[in-house]
C-alpha positions in Angstrom: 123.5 256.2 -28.0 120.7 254.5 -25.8 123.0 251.7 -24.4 123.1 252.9 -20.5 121.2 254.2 -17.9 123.4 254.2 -14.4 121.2 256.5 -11.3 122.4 256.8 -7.8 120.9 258.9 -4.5 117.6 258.6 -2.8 116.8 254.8 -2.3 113.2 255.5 -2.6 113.8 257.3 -5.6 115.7 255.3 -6.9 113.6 252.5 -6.5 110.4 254.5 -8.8 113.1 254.9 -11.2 113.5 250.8 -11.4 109.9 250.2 -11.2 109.0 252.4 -14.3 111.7 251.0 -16.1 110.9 247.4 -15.5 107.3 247.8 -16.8 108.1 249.0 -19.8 108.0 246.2 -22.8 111.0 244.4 -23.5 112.6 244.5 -20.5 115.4 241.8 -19.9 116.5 241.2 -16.2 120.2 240.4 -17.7 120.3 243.9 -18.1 119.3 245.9 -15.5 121.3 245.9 -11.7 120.2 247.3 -8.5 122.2 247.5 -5.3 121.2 248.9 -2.1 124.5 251.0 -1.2 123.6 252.7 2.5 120.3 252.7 4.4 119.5 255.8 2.2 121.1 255.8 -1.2 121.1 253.2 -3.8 122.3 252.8 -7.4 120.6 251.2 -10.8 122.7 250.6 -13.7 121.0 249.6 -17.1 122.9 247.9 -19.8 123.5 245.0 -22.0 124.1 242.1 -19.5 125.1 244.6 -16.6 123.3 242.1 -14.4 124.9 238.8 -15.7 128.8 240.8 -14.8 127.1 241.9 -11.7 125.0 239.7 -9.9 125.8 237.7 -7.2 129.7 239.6 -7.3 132.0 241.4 -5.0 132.3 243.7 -7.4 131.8 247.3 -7.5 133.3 248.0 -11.1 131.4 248.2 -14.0 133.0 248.4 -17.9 131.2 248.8 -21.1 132.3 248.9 -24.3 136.4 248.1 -25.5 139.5 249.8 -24.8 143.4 250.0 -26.2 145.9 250.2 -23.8 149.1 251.3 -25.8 151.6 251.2 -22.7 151.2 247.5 -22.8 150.5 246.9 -26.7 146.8 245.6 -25.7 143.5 245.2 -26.5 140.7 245.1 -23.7 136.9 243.7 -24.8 134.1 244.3 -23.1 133.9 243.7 -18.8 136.0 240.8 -18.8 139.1 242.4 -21.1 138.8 245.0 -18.2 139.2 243.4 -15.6 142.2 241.0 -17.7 144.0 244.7 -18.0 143.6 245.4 -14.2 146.4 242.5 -13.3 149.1 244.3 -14.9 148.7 248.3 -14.7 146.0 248.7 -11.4 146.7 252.3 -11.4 146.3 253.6 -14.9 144.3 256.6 -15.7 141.2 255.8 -17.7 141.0 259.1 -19.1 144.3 258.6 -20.9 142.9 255.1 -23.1 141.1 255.2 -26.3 138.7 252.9 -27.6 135.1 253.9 -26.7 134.0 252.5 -23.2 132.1 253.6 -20.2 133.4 252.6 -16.6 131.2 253.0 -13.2 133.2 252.6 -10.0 131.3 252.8 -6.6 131.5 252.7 -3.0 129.5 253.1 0.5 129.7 257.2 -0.3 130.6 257.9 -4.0 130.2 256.6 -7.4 132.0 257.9 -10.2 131.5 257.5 -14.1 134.7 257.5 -16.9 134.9 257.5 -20.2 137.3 257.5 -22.7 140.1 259.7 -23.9 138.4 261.1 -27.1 134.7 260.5 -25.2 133.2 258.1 -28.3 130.9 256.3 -25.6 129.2 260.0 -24.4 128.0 260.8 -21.2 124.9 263.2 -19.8 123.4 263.5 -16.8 121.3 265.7 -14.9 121.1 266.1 -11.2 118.6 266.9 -8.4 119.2 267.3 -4.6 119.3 263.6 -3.5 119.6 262.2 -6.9 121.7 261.7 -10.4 120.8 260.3 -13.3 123.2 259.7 -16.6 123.0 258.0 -20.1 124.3 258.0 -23.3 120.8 259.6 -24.6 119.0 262.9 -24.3 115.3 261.3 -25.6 115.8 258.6 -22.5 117.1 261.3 -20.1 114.3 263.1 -20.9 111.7 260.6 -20.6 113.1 259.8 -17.4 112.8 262.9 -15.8 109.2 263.1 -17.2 108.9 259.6 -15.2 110.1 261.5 -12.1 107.7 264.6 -12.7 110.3 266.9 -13.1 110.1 269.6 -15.8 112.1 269.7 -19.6 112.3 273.3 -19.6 113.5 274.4 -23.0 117.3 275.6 -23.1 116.8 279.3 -24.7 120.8 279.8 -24.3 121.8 277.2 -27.1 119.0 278.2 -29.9 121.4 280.0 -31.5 124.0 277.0 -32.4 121.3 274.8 -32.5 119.9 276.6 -34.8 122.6 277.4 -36.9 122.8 275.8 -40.1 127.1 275.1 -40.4 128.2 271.3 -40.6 130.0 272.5 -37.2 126.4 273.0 -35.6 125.2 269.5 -36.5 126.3 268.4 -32.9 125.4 270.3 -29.4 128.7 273.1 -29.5 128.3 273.3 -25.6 128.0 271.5 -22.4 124.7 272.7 -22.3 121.9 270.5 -24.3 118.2 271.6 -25.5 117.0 270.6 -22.1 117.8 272.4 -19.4 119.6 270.8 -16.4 120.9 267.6 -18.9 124.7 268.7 -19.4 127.2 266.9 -21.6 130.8 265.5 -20.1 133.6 266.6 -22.5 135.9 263.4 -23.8 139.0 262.4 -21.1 136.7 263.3 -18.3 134.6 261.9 -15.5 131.9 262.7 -12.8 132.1 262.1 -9.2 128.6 262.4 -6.9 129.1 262.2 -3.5 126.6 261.9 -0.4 126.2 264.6 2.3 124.0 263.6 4.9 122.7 266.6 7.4 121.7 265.3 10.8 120.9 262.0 9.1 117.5 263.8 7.7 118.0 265.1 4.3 120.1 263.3 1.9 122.0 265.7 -0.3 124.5 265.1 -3.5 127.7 266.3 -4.5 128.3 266.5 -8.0 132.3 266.9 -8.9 132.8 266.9 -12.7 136.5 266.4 -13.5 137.2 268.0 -17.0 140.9 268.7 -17.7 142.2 271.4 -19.5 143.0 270.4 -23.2 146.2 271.6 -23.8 147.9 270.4 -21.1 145.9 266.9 -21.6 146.5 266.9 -25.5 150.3 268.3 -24.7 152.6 268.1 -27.3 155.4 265.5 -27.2 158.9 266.3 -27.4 160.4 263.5 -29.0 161.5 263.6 -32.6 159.7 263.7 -35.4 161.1 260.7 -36.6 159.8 259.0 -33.3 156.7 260.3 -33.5 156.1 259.0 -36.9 157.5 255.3 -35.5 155.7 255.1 -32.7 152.5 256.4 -34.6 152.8 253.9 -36.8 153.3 251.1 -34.1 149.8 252.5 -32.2 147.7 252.2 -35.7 149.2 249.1 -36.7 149.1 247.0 -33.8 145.3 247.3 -32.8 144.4 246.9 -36.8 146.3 243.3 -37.3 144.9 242.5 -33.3 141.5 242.7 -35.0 142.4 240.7 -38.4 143.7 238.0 -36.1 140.1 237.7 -34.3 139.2 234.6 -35.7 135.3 235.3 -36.9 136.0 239.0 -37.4 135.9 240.9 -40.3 137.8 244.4 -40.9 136.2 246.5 -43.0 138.2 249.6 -44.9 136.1 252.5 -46.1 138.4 253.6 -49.1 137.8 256.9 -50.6 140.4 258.5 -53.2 142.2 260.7 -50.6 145.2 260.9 -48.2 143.4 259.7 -44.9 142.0 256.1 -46.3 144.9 255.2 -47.9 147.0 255.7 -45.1 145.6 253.0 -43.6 145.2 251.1 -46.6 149.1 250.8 -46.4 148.9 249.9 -43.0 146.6 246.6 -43.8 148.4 245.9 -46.5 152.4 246.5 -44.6 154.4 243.2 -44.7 151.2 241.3 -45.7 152.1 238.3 -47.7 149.5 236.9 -49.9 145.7 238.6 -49.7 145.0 240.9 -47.1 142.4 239.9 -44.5 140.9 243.6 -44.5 137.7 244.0 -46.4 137.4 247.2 -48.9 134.8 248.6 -49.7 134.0 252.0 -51.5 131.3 254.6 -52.7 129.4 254.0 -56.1 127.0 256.7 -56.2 128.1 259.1 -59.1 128.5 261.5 -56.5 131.6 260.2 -56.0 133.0 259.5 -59.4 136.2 260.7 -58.6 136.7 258.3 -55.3 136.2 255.0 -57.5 138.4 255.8 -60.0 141.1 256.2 -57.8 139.8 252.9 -55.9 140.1 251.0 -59.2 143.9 252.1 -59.7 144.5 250.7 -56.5 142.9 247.7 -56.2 144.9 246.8 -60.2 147.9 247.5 -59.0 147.5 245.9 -55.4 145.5 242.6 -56.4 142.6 243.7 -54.1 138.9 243.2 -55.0 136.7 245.9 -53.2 132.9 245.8 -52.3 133.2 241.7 -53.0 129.9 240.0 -51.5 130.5 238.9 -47.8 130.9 234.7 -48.3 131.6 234.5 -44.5 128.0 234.6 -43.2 127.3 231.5 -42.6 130.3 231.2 -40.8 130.1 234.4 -38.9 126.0 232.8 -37.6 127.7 229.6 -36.9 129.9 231.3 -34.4 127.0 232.4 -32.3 126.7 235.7 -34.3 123.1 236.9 -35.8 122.0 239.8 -37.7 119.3 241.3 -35.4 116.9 243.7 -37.6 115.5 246.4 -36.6 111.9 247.0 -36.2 112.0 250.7 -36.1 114.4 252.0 -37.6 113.9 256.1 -37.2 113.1 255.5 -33.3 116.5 253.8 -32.6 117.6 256.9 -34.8 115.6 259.4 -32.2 117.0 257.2 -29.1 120.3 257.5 -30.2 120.8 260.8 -32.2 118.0 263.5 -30.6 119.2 266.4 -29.7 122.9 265.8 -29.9 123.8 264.5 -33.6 121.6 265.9 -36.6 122.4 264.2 -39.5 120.1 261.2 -40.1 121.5 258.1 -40.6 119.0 255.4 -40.1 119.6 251.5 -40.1 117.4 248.2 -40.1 120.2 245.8 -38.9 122.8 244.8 -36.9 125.0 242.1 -35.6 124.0 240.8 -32.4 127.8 240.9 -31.1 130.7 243.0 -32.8 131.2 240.9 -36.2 132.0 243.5 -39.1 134.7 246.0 -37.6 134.4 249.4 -39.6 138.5 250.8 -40.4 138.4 254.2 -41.0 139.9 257.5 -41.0 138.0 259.2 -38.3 140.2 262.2 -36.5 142.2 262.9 -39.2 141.3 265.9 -39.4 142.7 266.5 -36.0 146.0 265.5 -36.8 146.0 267.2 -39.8 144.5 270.8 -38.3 141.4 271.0 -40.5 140.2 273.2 -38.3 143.1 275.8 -36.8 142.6 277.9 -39.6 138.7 278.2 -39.2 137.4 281.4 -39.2 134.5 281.5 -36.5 133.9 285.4 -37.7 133.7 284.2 -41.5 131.6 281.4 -41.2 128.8 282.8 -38.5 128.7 286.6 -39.3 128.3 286.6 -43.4 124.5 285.5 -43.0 123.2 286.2 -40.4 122.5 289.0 -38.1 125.1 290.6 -35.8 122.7 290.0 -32.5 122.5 286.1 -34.2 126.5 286.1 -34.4 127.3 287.2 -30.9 124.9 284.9 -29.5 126.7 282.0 -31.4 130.4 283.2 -29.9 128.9 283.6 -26.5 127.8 280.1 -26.5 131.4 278.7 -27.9 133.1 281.1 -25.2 131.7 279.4 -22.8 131.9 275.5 -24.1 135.8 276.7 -24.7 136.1 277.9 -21.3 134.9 274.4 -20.0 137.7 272.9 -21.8 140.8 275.4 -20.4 141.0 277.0 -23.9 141.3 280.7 -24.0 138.6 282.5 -27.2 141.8 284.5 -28.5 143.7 280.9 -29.2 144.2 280.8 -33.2 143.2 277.4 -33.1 140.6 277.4 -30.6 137.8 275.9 -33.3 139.6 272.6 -33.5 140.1 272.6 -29.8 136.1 273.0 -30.0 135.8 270.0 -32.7 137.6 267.8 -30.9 135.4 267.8 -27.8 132.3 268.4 -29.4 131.6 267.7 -32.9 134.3 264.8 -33.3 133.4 263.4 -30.3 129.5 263.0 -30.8 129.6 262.4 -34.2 132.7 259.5 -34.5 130.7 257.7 -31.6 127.5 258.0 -33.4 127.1 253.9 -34.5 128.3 252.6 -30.9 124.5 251.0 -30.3 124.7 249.8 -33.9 128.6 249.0 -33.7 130.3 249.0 -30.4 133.7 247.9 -31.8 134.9 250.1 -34.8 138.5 251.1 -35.4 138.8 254.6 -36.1 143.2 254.8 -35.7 143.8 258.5 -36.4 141.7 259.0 -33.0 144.9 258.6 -31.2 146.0 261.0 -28.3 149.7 260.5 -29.0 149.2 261.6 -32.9 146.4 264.4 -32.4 148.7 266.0 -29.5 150.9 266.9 -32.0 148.5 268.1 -34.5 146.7 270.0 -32.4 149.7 271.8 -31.3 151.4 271.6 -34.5 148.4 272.4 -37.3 150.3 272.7 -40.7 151.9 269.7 -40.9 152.6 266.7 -43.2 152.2 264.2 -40.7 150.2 261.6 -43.0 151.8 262.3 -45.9 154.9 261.8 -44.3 153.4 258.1 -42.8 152.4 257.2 -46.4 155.8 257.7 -47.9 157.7 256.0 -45.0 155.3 252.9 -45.6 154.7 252.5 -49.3 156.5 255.0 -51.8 154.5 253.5 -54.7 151.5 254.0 -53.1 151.8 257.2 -52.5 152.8 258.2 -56.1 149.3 257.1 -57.1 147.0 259.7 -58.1 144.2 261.1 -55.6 140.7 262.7 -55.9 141.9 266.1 -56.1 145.4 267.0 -57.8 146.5 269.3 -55.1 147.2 266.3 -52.8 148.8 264.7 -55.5 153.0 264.1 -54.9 155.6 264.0 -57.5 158.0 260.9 -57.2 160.7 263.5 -56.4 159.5 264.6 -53.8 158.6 261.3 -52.5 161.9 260.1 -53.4 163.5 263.2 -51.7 160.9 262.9 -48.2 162.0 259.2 -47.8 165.6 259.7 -47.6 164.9 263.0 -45.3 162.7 260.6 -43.1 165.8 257.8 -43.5 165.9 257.4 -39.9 162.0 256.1 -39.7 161.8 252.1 -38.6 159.3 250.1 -40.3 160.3 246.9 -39.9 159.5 246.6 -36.2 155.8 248.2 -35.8 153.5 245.6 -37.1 153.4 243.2 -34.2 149.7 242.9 -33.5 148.4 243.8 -30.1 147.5 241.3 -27.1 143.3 241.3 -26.9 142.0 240.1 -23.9 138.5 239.1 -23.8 136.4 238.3 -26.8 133.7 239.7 -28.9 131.2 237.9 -26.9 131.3 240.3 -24.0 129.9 242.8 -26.3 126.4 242.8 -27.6 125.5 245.7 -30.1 122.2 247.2 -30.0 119.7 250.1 -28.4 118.6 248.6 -25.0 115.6 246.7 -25.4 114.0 248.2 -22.2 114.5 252.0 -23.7 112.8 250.9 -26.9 109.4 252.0 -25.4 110.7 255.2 -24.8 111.1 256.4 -28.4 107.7 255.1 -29.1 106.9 259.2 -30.6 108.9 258.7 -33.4 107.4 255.0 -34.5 106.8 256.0 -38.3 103.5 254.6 -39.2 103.6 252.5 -42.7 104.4 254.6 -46.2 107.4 256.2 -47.5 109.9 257.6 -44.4 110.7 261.1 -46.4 107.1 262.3 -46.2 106.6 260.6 -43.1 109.5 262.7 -41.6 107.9 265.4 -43.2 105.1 265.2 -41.6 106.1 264.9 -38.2 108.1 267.8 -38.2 105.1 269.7 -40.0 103.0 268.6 -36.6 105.8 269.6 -34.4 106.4 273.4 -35.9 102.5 274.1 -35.4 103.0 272.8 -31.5 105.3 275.1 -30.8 103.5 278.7 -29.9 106.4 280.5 -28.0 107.0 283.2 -30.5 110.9 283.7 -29.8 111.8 279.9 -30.4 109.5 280.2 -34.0 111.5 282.7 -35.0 114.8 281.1 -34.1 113.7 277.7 -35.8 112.2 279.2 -38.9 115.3 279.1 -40.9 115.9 275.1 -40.0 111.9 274.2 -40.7 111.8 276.1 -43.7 115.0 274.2 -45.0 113.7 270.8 -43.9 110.6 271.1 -45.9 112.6 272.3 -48.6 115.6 269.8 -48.5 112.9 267.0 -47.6 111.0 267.4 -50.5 113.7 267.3 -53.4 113.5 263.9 -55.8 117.5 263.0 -55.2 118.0 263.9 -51.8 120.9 262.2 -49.4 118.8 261.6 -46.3 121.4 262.3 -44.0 122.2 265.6 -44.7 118.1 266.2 -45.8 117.3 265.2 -42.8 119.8 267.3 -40.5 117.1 270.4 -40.6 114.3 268.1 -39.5 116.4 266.5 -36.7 116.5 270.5 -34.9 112.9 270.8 -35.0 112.2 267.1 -33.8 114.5 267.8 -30.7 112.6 270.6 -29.8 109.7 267.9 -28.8 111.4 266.7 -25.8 110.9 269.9 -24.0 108.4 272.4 -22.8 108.3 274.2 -25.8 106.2 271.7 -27.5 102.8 271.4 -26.0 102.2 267.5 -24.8 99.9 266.1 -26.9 100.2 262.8 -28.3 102.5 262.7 -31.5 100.8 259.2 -32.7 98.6 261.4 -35.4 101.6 262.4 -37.0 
């Protein structure tokens, strides 16, 4: 997620850092800032129009990205929404708000970094004795510590997750990353770095990272159930029609033929008279046959038309709003993705400011407890070896451990998903999309999931909104609910109010304090993984062919051989869903930013 670079210590330092930076092609001065803080230390922060906000200022607050502020029903976009939710609650706890957003806050001594409460806008950093560096991406931290001659020493402790093949292992499972010394911040937490001077000679850092412990954090409420399905319905409901009222904005609904969609289907369509201003679109591929028949019965007997061409364009470009494409498509993917998110998605466009919202079901399966049943035991131990295994539960020992969440919890794998895999993976299309609303991600809803695993919770919101809705049929029968039932739910949930939870939230600021997009000025960066012209697949191929013979340390080989035989394999089939094909790759490609690749020139490839 290459959107930030923000560095603080040695002014000197500090100063290279800038310097390298700034020659590099495509460099805009709107967005880079440098301020001297004390006759040693100094800070850079890199991001879209950091220095327009932050020039010529009293300032010393920095905000990226959006944030929802359910206390006071409100939306906040971009640096100027910020600031707009600063007049009326001063003292509220960043941690606490959702959205996806990044906040810097310095002064003559300290400077500390937030993000937010499910940690969608990521943060890693590194530190050395008189000087910290963080970002949103490993490739760029890495670079930037080759810019400052300081080593990326291969991280032998996490082979064994990173190499593991499980859809769980598709995101870093630790704090620790392939490089050693770049960590990652868990979600709802933030770093402090402080300055210790000694005899005013030697400028040292202080690095206090402020990670809560989960369960307390993620406590469960004690109200009733039927307030908790009110109230839930009053958070996903509010900041959904707050978007369809943005004036230039479209929402987009990714409906798919099961429970979690069509929640929030109901939701766009509660109380809506005439058409609904939410976009639907779903899956064609016959891979998911079952999905678009169940789309069809819905959109007969709800009057919607799904996957209808966009005819707002040309209004959308009259409002200031272009579609920017992108000239390399699988180096924004390395810049964004490497190391910490395998799967390869790969785009060649965006809108220049947030324009198409995406509405969809992300974190449902944290209310819903996917994962407190998960057998770490079953799902590591079957195939592979028992030395393999228990270097695998050593690792997520310790990333739990980080998080207050004890190994012998029965649900400590969803305790792991949230802060790891859900986290990186749900904030994946922030430089592509920096606003998307993803309602299930809410802290007030999950709390009780996570604490409460087999529960009916959506089910439960479905019926209270639309009984006829959720008689409908879904992709798999075992969802499926008799009218009885439904009939029978609804009069036990009698005491659920509906009528009162679809006021729209108040949004303060507007799109145009958000711009989407990698940072033109990191683009140089990811120069490696430029494909030269022909077909991507083999290209990918190829690359990852030249990277596997770089690699001579015989212990890593042998780690990775499973992943590089699979890539070539998965790679090289006819039909193959590039995403998932290229997960394998992605773990061998990551393995070039550090010293286990020898440093030739990757051009050839």
């Amino acid at each position: 997620m290459p959107t930030y670079v923000v560095a603080f210590g040695n002014t000197t330092k500090i100063e290279q850092l800038a310097h390298g930076m700034k020659i590099l092609d495509g460099h805009e001065p709107s967005d880079s800032y440098v301020q001297k803080i004390s006759q040693s230390t100094s800070l850079l922060i890199m991001g879209k129009d950091v220095g327009q906000h932050l020039e010529g200022s009293n300032s010393n607050e920095f905000f990226s990205g959006w944030m929802i502020n359910h206390e006071h029903s409100s939306i906040h976009l971009g640096h100027e929404g910020y600031f707009a939710s600063k007049k009326f609650d001063s003292e509220m706890d960043l941690r606490e708000k959702e959205g996806a957003f990044l906040h810097v806050k310095w002064d003559e001594k300290t400077i500390e970094l937030t993000h937010d409460c499910f940690g969608l806008y990521p943060i890693l950093s590194f530190q050395e004795e008189d000087f910290f560096v963080a970002s949103d991406s490993l490739l760029v931290l890495s670079k930037i510590r080759s810019m400052m001659n300081i080593n990326n020493t291969v991280n032998g402790r996490v082979h064994a997750t990173r190499s593991w093949g499980h859809g769980l292992a598709q995101c870093i499972m630790s704090t620790k990353t392939i490089v050693k010394g770049i960590e990652y911040l868990p979600p709802a937490s933030s770093i402090k770095v402080g300055v210790n001077e000694h005899e005013g000679e030697t400028l040292v850092l202080s690095v206090t990272k402020k990670i809560p412990k989960m369960p307390r954090f993620f406590s469960a409420s004690k109200d009733a159930y039927e307030e908790i399905l009110t109230r839930g319905l009053k958070e996903i409901i509010g900041p959904i029609k707050a978007m369809e009222a943005i004036h230039g904005i479209q929402t987009c609904l990714g409906l798919s033929g099961g429970l979690d969609s069509r929640v929030l289907l109901a939701c766009a369509l509660h109380e809506v008279k005439g058409a609904s201003k939410v976009s639907v679109r779903t899956n064609t591929h016959s891979s998911s046959k079952n999905d678009l028949e169940v789309v069809q019965i819905l959109a007969e007997e709800y009057g919607f038309v799904f996957n209808q061409p966009d005819s707002t364009f040309d209004e959308k470009r009259g409002k200031g709003r272009t579609m920017v494409g992108i000239r390399n498509p699988f180096s924004d993917w390395a810049l964004t993705n490497l190391g910490l998110f395998d799967m390869m998605y790969v785009y060649s466009r965006h809108w220049n400011h947030p324009t198409e919202i995406d509405l969809g079901g992300h974190g449902a399966e944290i209310i819903k407890g996917t994962f407190g049943r998960f057998s770490l035991f079953r799902s590591a131990f079957r195939y592979r070896t028992p030395m393999k295994y228990f270097k695998i539960r050593r690792e997520i020992n310790r990333a739990l451990r980080v998080l207050g969440v004890p190994f012998t919890s029965k649900n400590k794998i969803q305790w792991h998903h949230l802060c790891y895999k859900s986290a990186i993976q749900n904030g994946r299309t922030i430089p592509r999309k920096m606003v998307a609303l993803r309602p299930f991600m809410n802290k007030y809803l999950c709390s009780y999931g996570l604490h409460n695993p087999n529960n009916n919770l959506l089910s439960d919101l479905l019926i209270v909104l639309d009984e006829r809705m959720a008689s409908i049929s879904f992709d798999d029968n075992a969802k499926n609910m008799s009218k009885q039932y439904i009939r029978d739910r609804k009069k036990e949930l009698g005491h659920v109010d509906v009528t009162e939870v679809a006021s729209p939230y108040t949004v303060f600021g507007t799109m145009e304090n958000i711009s989407n997009g990698v940072l033109s000025s990191f683009r140089e960066l990811g120069k490696d993984f430029v494909l030269p012209p022909g077909e991507q697949k083999s290209m990918i191929m190829n690359k990852t062919s030249l990277i596997w013979t770089r690699i001579h340390d015989s212990s890593t080989r042998k780690s990775y051989l499973t992943p590089y035989t699979k890539s070539l394999e998965n790679l090289g089939k006819e039909h193959m869903y590039m995403p998932v094909a290229g997960s394998q790759a992605s773990k061998i490609l990551s393995l070039s930013m550090t010293d286990a690749v020898q440093n030739e020139s990757m051009e050839d490839a």
